[in-house]
Residue frames relative to the residue before (quaternion, step in Angstrom):
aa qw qx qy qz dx dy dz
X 1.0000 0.0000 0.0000 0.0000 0.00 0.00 0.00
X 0.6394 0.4676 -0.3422 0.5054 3.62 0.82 -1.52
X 0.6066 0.4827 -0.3865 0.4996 4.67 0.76 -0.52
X 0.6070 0.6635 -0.2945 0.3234 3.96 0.89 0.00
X 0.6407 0.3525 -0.1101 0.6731 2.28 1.47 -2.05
X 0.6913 0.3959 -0.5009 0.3384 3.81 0.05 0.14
X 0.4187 0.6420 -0.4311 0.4761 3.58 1.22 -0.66
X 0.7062 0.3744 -0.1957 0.5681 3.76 0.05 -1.47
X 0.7368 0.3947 -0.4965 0.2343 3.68 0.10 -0.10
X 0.6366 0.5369 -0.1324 0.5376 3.07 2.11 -0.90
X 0.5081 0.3981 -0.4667 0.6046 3.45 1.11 0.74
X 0.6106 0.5130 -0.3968 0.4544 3.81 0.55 -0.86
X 0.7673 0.3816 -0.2412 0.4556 3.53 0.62 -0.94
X 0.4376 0.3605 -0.5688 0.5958 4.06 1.17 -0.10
X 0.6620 0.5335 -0.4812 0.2133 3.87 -0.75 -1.00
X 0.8162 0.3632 -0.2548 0.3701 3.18 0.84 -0.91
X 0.4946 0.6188 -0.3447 0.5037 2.98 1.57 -0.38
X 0.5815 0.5695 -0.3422 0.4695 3.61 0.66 -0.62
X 0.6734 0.4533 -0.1862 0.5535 3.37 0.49 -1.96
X 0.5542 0.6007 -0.3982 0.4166 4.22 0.57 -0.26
X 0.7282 0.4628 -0.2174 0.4564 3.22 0.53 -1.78
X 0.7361 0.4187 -0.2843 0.4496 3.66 0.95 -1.01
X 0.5811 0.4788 -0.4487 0.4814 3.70 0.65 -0.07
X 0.5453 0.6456 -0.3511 0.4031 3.71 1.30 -0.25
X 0.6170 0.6540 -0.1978 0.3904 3.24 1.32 -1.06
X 0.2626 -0.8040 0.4598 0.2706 3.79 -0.42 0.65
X 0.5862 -0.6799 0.3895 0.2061 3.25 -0.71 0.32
X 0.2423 0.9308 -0.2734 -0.0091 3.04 0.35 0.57
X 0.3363 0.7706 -0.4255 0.3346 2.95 2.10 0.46
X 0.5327 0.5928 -0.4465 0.4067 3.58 -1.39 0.96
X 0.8366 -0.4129 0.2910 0.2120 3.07 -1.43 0.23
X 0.2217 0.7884 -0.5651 0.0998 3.83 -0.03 0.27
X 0.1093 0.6909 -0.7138 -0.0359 2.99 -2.05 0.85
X 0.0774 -0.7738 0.6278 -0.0334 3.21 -1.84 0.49
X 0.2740 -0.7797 0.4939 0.2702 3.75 -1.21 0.60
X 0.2337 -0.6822 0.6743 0.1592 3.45 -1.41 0.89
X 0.6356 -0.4147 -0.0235 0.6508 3.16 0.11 1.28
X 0.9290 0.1874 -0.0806 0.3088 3.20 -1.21 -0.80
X 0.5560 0.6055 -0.1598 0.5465 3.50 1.59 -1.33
X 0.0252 -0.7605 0.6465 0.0554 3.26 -1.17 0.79
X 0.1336 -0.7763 0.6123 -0.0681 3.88 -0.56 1.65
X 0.2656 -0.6051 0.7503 -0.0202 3.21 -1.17 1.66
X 0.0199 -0.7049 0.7085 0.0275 3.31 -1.44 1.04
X 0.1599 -0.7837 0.5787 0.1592 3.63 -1.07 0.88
X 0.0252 0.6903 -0.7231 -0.0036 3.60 -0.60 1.06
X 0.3829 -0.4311 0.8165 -0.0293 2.19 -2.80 1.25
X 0.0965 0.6674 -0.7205 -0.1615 3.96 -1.57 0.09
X 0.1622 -0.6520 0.7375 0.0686 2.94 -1.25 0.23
X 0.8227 -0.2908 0.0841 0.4813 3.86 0.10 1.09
X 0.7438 -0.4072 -0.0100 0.5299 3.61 0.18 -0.40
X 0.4337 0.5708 -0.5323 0.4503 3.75 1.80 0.81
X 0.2378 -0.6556 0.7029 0.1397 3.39 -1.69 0.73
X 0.1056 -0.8175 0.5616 -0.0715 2.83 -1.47 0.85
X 0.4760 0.7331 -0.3841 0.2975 3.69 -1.01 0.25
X 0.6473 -0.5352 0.4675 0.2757 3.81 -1.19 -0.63
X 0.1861 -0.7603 0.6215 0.0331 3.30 -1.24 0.92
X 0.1114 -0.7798 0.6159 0.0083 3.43 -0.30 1.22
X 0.0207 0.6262 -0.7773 -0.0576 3.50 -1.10 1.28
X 0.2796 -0.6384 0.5701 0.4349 3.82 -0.80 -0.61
X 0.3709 0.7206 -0.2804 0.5143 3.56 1.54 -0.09
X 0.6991 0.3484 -0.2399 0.5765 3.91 1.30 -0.73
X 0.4687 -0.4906 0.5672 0.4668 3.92 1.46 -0.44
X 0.8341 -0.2939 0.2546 0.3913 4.02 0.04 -1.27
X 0.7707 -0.2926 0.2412 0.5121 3.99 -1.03 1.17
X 0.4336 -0.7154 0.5345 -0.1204 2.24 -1.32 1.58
X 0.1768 -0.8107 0.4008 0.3884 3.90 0.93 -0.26
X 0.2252 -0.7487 0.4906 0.3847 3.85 0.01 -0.10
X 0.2346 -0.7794 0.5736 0.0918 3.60 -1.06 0.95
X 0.7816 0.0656 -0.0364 0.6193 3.93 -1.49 0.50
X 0.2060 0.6568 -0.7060 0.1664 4.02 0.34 1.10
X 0.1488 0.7303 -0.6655 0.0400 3.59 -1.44 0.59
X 0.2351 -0.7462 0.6169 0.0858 3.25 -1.17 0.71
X 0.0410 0.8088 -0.5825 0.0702 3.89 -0.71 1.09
X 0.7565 -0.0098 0.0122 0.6538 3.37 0.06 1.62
X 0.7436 -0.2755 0.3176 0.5199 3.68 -1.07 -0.84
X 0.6092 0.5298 -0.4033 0.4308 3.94 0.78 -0.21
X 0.1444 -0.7603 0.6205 -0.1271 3.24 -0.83 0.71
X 0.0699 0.7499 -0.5970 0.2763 4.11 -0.48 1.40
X 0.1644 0.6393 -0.7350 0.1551 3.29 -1.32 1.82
X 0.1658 -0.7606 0.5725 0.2575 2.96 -1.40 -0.38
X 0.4164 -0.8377 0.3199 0.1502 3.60 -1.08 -0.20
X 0.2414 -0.6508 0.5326 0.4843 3.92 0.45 -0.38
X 0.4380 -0.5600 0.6865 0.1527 2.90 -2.09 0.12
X 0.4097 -0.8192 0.3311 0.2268 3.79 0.51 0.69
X 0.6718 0.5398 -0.1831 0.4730 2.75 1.06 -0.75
X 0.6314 0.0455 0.0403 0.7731 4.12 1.00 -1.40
X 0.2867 -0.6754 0.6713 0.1053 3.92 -0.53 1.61
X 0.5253 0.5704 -0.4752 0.4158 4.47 0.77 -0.07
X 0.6097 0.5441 -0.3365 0.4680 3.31 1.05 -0.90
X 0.4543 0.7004 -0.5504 0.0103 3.84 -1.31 0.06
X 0.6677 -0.6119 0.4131 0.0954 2.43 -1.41 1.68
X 0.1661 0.7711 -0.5965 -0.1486 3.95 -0.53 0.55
X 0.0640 -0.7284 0.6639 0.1568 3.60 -1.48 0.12
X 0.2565 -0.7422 0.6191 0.0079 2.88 -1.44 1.07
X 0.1236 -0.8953 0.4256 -0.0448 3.67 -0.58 1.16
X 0.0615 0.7157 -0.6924 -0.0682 3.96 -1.07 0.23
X 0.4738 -0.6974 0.5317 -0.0801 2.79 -1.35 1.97
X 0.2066 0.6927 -0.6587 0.2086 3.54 -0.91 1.18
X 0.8966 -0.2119 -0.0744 0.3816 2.62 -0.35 1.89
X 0.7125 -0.1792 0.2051 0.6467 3.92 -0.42 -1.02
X 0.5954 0.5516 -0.4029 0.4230 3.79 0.96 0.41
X 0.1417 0.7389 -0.6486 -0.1149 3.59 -1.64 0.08
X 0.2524 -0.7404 0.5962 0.1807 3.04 -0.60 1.35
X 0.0457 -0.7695 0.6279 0.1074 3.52 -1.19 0.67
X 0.1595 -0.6885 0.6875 0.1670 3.28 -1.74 0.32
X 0.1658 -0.7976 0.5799 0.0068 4.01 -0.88 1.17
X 0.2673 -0.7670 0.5736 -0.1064 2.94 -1.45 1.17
X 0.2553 -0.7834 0.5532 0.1226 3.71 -0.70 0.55
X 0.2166 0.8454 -0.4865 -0.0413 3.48 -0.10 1.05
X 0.1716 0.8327 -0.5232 0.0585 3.42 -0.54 0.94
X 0.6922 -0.3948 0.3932 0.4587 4.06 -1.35 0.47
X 0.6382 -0.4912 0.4933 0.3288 3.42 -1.36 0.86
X 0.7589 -0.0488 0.0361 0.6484 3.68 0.52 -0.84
X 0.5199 -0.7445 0.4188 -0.0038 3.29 -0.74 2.20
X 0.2216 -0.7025 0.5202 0.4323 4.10 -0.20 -0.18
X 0.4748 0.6242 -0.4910 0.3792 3.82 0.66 0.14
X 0.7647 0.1436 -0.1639 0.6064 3.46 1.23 -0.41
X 0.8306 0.1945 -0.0499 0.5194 3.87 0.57 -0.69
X 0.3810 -0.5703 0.6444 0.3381 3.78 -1.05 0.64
X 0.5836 -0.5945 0.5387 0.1257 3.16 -1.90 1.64
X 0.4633 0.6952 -0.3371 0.4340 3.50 1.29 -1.26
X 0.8881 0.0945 -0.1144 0.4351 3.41 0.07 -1.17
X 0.5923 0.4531 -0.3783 0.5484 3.76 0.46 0.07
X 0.5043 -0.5276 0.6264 0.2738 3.89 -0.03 -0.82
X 0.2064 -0.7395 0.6263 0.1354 3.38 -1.37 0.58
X 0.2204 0.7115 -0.6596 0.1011 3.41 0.64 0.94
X 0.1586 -0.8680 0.3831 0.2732 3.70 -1.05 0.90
X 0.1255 -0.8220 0.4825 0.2751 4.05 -0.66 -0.10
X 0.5136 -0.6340 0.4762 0.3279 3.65 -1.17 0.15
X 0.0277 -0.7093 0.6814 0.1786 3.63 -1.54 0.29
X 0.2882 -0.8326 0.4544 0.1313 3.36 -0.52 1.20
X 0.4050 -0.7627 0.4901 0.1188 3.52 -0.23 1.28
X 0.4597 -0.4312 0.6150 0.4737 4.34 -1.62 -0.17
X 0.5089 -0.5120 0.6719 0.1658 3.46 -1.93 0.87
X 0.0063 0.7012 -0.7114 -0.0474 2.87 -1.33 0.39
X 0.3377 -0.7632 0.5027 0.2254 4.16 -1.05 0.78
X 0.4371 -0.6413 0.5976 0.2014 4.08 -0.80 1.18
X 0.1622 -0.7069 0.6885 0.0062 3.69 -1.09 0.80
X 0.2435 -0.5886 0.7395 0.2176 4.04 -0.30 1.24
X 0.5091 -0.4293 0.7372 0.1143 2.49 -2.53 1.57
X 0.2340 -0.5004 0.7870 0.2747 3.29 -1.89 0.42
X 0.3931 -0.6252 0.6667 0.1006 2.59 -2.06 1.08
């Protein structure tokens, strides 16, 4: 009897502990938009525990972006995207949530010598970053 009542106490006490950590999590499913200078980009996230999903809308790409390897740890939040056009190229952002905000910072990573312009074969595919201005997403009320 006395192995029951501890069993059940040590599930009561994971559950909440579980049901804690997730009430920590921010929410960040929904709509978002923001301007990078002039450009205004609507992002639509989905989570599903600590993967993010969804679309990146530049008008600057022609059309949605899918979001790739999204994750969300704590208030930070990090995807990335193709470029449709040269799939070597991808865009990453990296983010910290506060509240109906995300502040991002964006990066260009792509192979020293891209296949949109040069064969990898010869040149190598070593790859390097250009680090772009942030810009911060504001969630739409629905």
């Amino acid at each position: 009897m006395k192995k029951k009542i501890y069993a059940i106490g040590v599930l009561a006490l994971l559950t909440f502990a579980v049901l804690a950590v997730a009430a920590n999590e921010p929410d960040i499913t929904g709509k978002w938009i923001a301007k990078d200078g002039k450009t205004e980009i609507r992002l639509d996230l989905k989570t599903d525990g600590d993967k993010v999903t969804g679309t990146y809308h530049d008008p600057r790409l022609g059309k949605p972006a899918d979001i790739i390897g999204g994750k969300i740890e704590g208030d930070n939040i990090s995807f990335h995207y193709a470029v449709s056009d040269c799939p070597d190229i991808k865009l990453e952002l990296k983010g910290k949530i506060d509240g109906d905000k995300i502040t991002f910072a964006q990066a260009i990573v792509y192979p020293m010598a891209f296949s949109c312009f040069v064969d990898l074969k010869t040149v190598g595919a070593q790859s390097m970053a250009l680090h772009m201005a942030g810009f911060t997403a504001a969630k739409l009320k629905e």
